[in-house]
N, C-alpha and C positions, 0 to 999 in steps of 0.2 A: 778236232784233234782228240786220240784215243787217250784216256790217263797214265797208258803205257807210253806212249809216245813223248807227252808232257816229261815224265820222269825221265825220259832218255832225253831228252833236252837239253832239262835243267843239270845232267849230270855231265854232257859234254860243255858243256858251256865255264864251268872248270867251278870251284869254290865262291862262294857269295862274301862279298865283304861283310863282316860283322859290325862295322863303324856305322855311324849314321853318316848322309850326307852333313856335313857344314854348313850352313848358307850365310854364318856369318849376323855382323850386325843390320839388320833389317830399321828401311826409316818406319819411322814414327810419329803421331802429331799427338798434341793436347786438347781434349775440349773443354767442356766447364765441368763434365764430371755429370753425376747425380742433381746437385747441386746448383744445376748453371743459372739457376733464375734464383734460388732465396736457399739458406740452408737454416734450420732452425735449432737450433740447440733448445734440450728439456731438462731440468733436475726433476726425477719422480722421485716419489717415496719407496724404499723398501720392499714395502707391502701392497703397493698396490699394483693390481691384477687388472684395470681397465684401461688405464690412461693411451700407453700406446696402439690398442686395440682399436677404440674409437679414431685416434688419429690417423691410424694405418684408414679407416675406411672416410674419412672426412678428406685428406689430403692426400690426392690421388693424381695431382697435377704434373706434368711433363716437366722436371729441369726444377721440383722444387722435393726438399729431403729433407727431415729430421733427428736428431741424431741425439742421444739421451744416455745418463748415467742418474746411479740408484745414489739413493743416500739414507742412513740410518737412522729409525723412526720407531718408536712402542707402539705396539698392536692396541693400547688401550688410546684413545681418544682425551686427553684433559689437558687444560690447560698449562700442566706442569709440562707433558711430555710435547707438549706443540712450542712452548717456548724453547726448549731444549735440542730443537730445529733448528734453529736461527745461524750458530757457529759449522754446523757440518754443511751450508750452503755453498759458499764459495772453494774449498776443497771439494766438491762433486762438479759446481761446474766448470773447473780448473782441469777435469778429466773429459769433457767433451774437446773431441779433434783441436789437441793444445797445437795452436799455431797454423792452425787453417781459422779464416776468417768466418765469426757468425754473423747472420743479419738480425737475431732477434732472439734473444736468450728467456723461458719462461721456465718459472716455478710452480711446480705442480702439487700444490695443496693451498685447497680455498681455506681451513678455517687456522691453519699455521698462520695465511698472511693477514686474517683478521685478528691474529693473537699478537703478530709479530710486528703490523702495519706494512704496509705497501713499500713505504720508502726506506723503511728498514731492510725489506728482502730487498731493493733493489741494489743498495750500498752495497749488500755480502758479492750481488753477483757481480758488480762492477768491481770490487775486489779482484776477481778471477779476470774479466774480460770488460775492459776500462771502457765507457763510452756507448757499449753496447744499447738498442733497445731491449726493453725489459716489458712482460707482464706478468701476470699472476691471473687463476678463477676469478679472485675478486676485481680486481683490473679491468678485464678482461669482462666482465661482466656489466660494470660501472657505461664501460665504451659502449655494449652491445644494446644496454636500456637507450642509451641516447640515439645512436643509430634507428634505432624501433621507432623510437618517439613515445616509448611506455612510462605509464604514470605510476599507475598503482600493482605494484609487484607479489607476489604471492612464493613466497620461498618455503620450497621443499626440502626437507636435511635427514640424514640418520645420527644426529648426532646430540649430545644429550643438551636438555634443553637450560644450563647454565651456559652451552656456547652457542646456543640459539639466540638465547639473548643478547650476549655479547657481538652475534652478527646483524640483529638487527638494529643494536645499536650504530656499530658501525655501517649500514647500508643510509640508518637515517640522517648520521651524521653528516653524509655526501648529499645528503637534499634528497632522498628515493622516497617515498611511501611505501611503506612495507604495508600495505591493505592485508596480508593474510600469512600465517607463520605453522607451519606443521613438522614431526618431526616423525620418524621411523626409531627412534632411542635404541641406534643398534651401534653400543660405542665402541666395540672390535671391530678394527676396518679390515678384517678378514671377512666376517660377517655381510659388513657394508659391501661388499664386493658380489655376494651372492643375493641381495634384495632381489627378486624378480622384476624383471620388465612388468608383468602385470600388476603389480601391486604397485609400481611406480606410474601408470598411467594408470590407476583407478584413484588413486593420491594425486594426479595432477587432476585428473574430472572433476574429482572432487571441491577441490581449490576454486577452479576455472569459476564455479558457479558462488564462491564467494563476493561479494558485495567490494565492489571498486577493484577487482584485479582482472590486470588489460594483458600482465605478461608473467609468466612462470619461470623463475630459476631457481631449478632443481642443484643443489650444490653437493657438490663431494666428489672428487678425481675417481671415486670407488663406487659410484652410481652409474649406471649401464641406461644409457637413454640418448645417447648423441644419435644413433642412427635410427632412431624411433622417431627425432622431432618434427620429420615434416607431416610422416602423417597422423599423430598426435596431433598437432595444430590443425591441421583440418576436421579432425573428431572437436574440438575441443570449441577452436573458432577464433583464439586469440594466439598470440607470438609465446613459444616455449625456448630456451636455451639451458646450458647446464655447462657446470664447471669443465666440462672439457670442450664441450660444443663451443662454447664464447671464448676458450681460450684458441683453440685451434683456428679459430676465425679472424682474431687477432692479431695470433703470431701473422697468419697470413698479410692482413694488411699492412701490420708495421715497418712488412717486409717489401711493402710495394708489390704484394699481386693481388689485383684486383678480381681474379676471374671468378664468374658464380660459379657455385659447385649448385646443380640443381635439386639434390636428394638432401642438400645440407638445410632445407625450408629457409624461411622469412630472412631471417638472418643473413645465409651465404650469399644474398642476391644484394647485399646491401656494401656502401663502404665501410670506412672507420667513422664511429661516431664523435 
């Protein structure tokens, strides 16, 4: 048909309604959502720049989602401003999807819950969401040495070395061998956020080859190495994990999914410890 033809068509054919069709209410069903196998609830810090990044690429599972709110934290790193965490916990995760149910609520700063203790953060979160399971990097990491079967640990940090020590007290206090303790003393977690990947696997080489250490955790939600650890661990020769790696592994378990993620190395092949 000629375009002249078309137009004389369309103009006998009389004025076009300008309504749309109706069709009215249309059925519909429910599934489980995003969600339908495990949903995870996060409190991150403010400032930090890696946390959901690594988990976006660790947790990639069909029917499982994470879902996260910020909470306010100083860019300087001490003990004053990590205890001063503690009360903004439960108001942040009282803002993750209020009234949709979570499987597994984690807080995302390792040397907060060494300042603050474990059972401390867990009380603030159970404030918001009663009942819940709960981890923390340090938690989370506690689980992943035993899972491993690793003895003598080698901990990596950027963080200054009075909270160095304060964590390797607390890792001894749990029964761990801290065999080896290094630090990057970069106590702007702005800063902490841009450490290189390479300077963090020439820092783990380095470690690996210290005297009694079987496994490496690299600490700090602002350290960039989760998707570096499986082939890290194969340069290296021993089991590596890191405050988001052992926490993202965690959440998973405590959510009851078991599947290996197989880019996530030693660890994601593994249960709960």
């Amino acid at each position: 048909m000629s375009v002249s033809a078309a137009a004389a068509r369309l103009q006998s054919s009389g004025p076009v309604d300008p309504k749309p069709v109706d069709l009215g209410i249309l059925p519909s069903e429910l599934d489980g959502g995003l969600a339908a196998r495990a949903a995870i609830g996060l409190a991150i810090l403010a400032t930090d720049q890696t946390l959901e990044h690594e988990f976006r690429a660790l947790i990639r599972i069909p029917g499982v989602a994470f879902y996260e709110a910020r909470l306010f934290n100083d860019n300087d790193i001490t003990p004053d401003t990590l205890r001063a965490i503690g009360p903004r916990i439960a108001p942040t995760v009282d803002l993750i999807l209020p009234s949709i149910p979570l499987d597994v609520v984690g807080f995302g700063c390792t040397s907060a819950t060494m300042t603050l203790g474990e059972e401390a953060v867990f009380a603030e979160i159970r404030k918001a969401r009663p009942g819940v399971a709960c981890t923390t990097p340090v938690t989370a990491a506690l689980a992943a040495f035993r899972a491993l079967g690793a003895k003598g640990i080698g901990l990596l940090t950027p963080y200054a070395p009075e909270i160095n020590r304060g964590l390797v007290a607390y890792f001894t206090g749990r029964g761990l061998d801290i065999a080896a303790v290094a630090t990057f003393d970069r106590r702007d977690d702005r800063e902490a956020a841009r450490i290189s990947l390479a300077s963090i696997e020439a820092a783990a080489e380095r470690m690996a080859a210290a005297p009694g250490v079987d496994a490496i955790f690299v600490s700090c939600t602002s350290l960039r190495v989760a998707e570096a650890v499986a082939g890290l661990e194969r340069r290296i020769g021993i089991a590596v994990t890191s405050s988001n790696h052992a926490m993202a592994w965690h959440c998973l378990r405590l959510a009851g999914i078991d599947d290996v993620v197989p880019a996530g190395g030693r660890l994601f092949a593994l249960p709960a410890g």
